[in-house]
C-alpha positions as CSV (number, residue, x, y, z in Angstrom):
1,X,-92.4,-161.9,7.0
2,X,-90.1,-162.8,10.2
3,X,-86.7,-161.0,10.6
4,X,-83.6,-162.9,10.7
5,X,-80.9,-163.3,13.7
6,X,-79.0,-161.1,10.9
7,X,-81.8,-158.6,10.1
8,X,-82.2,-157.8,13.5
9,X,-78.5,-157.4,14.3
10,X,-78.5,-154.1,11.9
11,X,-82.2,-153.0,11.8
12,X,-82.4,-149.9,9.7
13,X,-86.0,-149.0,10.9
14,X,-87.8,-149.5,14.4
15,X,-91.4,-149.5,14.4
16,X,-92.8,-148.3,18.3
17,X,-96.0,-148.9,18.8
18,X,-97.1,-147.6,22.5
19,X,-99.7,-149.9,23.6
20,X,-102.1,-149.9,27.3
21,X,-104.7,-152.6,27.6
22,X,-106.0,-153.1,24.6
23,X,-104.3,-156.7,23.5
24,X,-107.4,-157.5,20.9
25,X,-106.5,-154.2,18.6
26,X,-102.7,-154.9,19.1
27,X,-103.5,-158.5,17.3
28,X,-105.2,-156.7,14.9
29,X,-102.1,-154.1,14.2
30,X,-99.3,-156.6,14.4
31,X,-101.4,-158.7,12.2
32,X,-101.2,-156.2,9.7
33,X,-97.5,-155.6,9.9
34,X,-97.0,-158.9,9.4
35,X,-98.1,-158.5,5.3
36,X,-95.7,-155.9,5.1
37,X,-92.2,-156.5,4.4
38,X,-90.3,-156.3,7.6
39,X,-86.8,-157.4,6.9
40,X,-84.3,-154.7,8.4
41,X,-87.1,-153.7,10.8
42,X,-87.1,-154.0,14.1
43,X,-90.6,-154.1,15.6
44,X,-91.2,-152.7,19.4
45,X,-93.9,-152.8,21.6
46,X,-94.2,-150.4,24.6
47,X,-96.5,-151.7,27.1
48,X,-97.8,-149.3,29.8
49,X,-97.8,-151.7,32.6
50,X,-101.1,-153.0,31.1
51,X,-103.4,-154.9,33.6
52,X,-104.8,-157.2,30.5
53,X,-101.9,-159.9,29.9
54,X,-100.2,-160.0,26.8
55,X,-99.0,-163.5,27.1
56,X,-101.3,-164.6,24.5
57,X,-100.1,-161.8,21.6
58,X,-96.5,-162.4,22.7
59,X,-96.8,-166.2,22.1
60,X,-98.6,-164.7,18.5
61,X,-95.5,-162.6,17.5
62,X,-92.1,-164.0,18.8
63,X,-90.2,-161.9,16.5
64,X,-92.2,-158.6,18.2
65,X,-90.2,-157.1,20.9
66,X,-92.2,-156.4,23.6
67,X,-90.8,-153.6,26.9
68,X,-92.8,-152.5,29.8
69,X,-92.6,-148.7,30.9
70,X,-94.1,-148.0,34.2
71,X,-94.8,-144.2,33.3
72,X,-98.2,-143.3,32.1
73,X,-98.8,-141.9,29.2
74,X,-98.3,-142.6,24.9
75,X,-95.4,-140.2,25.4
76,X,-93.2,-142.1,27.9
77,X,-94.0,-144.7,25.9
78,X,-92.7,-143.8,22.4
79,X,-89.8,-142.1,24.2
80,X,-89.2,-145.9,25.5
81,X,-89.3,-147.2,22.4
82,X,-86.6,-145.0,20.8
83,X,-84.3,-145.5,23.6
84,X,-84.4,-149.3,23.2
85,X,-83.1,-149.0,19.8
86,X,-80.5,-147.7,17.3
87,X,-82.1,-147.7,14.2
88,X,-81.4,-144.8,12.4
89,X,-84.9,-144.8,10.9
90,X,-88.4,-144.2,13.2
91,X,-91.6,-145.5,12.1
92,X,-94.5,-144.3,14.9
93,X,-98.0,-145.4,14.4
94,X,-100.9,-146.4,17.3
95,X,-101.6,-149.6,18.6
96,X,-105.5,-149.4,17.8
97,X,-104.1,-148.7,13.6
98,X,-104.0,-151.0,10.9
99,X,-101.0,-150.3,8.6
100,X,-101.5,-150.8,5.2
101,X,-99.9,-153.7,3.4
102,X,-96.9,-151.6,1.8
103,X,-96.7,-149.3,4.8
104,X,-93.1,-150.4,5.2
105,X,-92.4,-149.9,2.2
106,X,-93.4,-146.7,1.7
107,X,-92.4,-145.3,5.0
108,X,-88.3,-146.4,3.3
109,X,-89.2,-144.8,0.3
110,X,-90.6,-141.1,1.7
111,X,-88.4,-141.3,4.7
112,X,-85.8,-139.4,2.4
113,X,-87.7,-136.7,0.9
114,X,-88.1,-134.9,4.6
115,X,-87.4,-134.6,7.5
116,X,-90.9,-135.7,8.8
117,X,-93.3,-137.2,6.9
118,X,-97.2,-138.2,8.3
119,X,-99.8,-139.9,6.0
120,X,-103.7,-141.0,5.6
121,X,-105.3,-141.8,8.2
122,X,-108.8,-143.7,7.2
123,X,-111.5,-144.7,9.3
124,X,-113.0,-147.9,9.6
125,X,-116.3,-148.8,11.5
126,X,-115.8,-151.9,13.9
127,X,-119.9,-152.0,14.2
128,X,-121.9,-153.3,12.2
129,X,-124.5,-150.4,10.2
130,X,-126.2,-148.1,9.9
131,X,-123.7,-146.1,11.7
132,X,-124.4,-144.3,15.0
133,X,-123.7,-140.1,15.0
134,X,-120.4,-141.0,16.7
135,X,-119.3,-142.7,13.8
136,X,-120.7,-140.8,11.2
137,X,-119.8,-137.6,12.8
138,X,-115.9,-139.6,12.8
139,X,-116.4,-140.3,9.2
140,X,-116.8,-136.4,8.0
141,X,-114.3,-134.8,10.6
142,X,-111.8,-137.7,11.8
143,X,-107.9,-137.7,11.3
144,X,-107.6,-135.2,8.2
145,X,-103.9,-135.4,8.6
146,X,-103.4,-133.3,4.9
147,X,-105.2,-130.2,6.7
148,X,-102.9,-130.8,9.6
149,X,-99.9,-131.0,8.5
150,X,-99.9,-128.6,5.0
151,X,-102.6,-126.2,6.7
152,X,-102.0,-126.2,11.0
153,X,-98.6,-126.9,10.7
154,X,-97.9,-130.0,12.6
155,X,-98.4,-134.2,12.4
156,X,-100.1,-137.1,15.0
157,X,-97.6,-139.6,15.6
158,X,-100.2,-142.3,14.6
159,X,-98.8,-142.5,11.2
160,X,-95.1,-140.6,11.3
161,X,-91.9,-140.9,10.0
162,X,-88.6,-139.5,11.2
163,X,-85.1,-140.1,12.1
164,X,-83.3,-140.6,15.3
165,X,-81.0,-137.9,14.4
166,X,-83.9,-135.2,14.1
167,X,-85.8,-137.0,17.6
168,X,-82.8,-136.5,19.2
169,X,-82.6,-133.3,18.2
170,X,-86.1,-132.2,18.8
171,X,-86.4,-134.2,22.0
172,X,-88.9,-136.5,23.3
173,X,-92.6,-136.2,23.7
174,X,-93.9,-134.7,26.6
175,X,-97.1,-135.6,28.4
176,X,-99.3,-134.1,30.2
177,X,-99.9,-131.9,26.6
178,X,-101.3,-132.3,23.3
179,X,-98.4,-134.5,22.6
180,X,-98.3,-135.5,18.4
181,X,-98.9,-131.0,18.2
182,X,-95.9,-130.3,21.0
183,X,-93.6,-132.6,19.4
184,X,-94.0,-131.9,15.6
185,X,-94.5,-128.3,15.9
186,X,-91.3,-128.0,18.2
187,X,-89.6,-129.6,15.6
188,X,-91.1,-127.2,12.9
189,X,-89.7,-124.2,14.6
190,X,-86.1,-126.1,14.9
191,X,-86.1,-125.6,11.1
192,X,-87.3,-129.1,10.0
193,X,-89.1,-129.6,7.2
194,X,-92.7,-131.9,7.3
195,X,-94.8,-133.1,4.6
196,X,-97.9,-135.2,4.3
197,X,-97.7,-138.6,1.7
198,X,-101.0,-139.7,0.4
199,X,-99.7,-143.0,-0.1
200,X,-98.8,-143.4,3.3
201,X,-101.4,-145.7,4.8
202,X,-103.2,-146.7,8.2
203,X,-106.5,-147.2,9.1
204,X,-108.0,-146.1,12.4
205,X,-111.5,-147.3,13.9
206,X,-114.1,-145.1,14.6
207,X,-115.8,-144.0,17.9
208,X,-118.6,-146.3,17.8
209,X,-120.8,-144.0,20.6
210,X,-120.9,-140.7,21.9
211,X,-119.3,-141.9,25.5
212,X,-116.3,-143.0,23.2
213,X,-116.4,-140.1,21.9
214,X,-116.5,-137.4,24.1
215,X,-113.8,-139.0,26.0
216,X,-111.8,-138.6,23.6
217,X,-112.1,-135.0,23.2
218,X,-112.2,-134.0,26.5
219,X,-108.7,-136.0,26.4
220,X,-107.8,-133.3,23.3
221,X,-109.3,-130.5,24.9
222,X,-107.4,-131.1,28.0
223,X,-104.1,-131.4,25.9
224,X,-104.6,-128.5,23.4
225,X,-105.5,-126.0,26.5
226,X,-102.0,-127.3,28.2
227,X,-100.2,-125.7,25.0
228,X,-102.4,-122.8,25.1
229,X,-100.2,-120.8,27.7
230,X,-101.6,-119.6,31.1
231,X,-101.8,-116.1,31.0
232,X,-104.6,-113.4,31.0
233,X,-104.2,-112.6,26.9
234,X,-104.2,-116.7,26.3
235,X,-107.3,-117.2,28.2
236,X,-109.1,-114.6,26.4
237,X,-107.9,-116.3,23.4
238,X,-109.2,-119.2,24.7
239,X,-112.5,-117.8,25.8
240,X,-113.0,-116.4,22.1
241,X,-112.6,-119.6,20.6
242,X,-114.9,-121.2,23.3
243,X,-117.6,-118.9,22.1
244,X,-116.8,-119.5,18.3
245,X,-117.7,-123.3,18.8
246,X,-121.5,-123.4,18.1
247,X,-121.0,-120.6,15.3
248,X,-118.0,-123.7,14.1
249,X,-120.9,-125.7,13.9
250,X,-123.3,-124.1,11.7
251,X,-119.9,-123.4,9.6
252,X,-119.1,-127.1,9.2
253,X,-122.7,-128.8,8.8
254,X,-122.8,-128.5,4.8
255,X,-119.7,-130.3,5.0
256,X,-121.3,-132.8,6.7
257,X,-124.8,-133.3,4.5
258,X,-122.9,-132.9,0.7
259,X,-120.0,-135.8,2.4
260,X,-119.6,-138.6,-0.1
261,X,-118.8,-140.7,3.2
262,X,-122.4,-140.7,4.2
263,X,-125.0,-143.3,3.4
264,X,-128.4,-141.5,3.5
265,X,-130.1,-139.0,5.4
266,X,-130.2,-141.1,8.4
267,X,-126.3,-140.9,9.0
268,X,-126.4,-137.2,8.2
269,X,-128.6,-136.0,10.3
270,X,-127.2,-138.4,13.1
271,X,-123.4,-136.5,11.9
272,X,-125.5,-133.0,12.3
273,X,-126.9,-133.8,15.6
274,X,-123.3,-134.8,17.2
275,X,-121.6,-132.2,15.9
276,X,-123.7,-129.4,17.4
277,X,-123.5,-131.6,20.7
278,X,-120.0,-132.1,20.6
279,X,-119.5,-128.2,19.5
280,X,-121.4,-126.8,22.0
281,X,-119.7,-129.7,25.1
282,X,-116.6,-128.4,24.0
283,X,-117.6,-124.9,24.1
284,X,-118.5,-125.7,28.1
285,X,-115.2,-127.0,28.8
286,X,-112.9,-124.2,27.5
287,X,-114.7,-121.8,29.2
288,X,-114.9,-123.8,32.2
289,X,-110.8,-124.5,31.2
290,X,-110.8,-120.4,31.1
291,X,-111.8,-119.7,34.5
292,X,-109.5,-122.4,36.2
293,X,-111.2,-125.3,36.5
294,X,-110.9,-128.8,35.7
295,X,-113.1,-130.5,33.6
């Protein structure tokens, strides 16, 4: 549904989606928002200087508004996005999701009941089966938003509502750090409220191999250890909870062979497999994060 010259005069909603060189999955998100009701939305795009032209998914979405920041980084980005709008309402999710068909809808209707709100995240295979241990492992342990938010105490800003008076408030994301953790538990300990909303819908694909994979959390575990804190007492912390990733695994593997989102012994023992490799990789990096180095 398209937005009128009127709708977008007084948009009540902006939905910023950061995006950087990846114009396929873009299609595949805009497409989605497409079957939601977007009248009084304002839709935003914030391209990180992307060297893969967009020309073709700008011709695709003319009512899409599409801005270029130069600054690296998902938070510059979603900062961008919020600047280049007044709507009172903020709707965050990833450029790589897929928003369910009444994610609009629902984001109006909980967007009142706190003062942020982040919802389900599934996962979707883009491969074909049976799936690889990346993806199976992703299956078991990806995106459990519920545990986040109503266990850990904080939100991803793939699938997050808020307001522009609470961002404001809070402050922008900063990079550089885990930045969905920073933000939403900076704006726990301001006093606002978050809850988690089944209902509240995207989809997120899977890491199809381990490369994908382990880039990604060498990504997290860069970000988490920048919000660990720096001093003697935190990297014994850190060091401790190096050690205790192995033991996580042995912990975590009947969770993985009694999962309902496994097809056959094949996937879970492929699951098993990467998550003792990815425990014990991780485990390598923190202490390596522990004693100063980069990794």
């Amino acid at each position: 549904m398209g937005l009128t010259d009127t709708d977008m005069a007084t948009p009540d909603a902006a939905i910023i989606i950061p995006h950087y060189n990846d114009p396929d999955r873009l299609a595949r998100c805009l497409t989605a928002l497409t079957r939601n009701d977007l009248s009084r939305v304002e839709v935003l795009v914030v391209d990180n200087n992307s060297t893969a032209p967009l020309t073709d998914v700008q011709a695709r979405f003319r009512d899409v508004r599409f801005v270029t920041e130069t600054e690296k980084g998902a938070a510059a980005a979603r900062n961008r996005g919020v600047a280049e709008t007044d709507a009172p309402l903020l709707f965050f999710i990833d450029a790589d999701c897929v928003a369910a068909d009444d994610w609009v809808a629902k984001a109006h209707e909980v967007a009142p009941l706190a003062d942020l709100i982040g919802g389900r995240v599934d996962v979707f295979d883009e491969t074909p089966p049976p799936r690889s241990g990346a993806e199976a492992f992703e299956a078991v342990f990806a995106f459990n938003f519920q545990n986040y938010i109503e266990v850990q105490g904080f939100t991803g800003s793939g699938n997050l509502v808020t307001t522009r008076e609470v961002f404001e408030d809070v402050g922008g994301f900063r990079g550089g750090v885990s930045e969905d953790l920073d933000w939403s538990t900076r704006a726990v300990s301001k006093g606002y409220d978050l809850i988690y909303r089944e209902d509240l819908v995207v989809s997120h694909p899977s890491r199809s191999d381990w490369a994908a994979l382990q880039h990604k959390w060498r990504r997290l575990t860069q970000e988490l250890f920048g919000v660990n804190g720096n001093t003697p007492r935190d990297r014994l912390k850190w060091t401790l909870r190096a050690l205790a990733m192995p033991v996580s695994a042995i912990v975590h593997t009947p969770k993985v062979l009694h999962s309902d989102k496994l097809s056959g012994w094949g996937e879970k023992l492929r699951a098993v497999g990467t998550l003792f490799r990815l425990r014990v990789q991780r485990m390598f990096w923190m202490l390596k994060q522990a004693m100063g180095y980069e990794i």
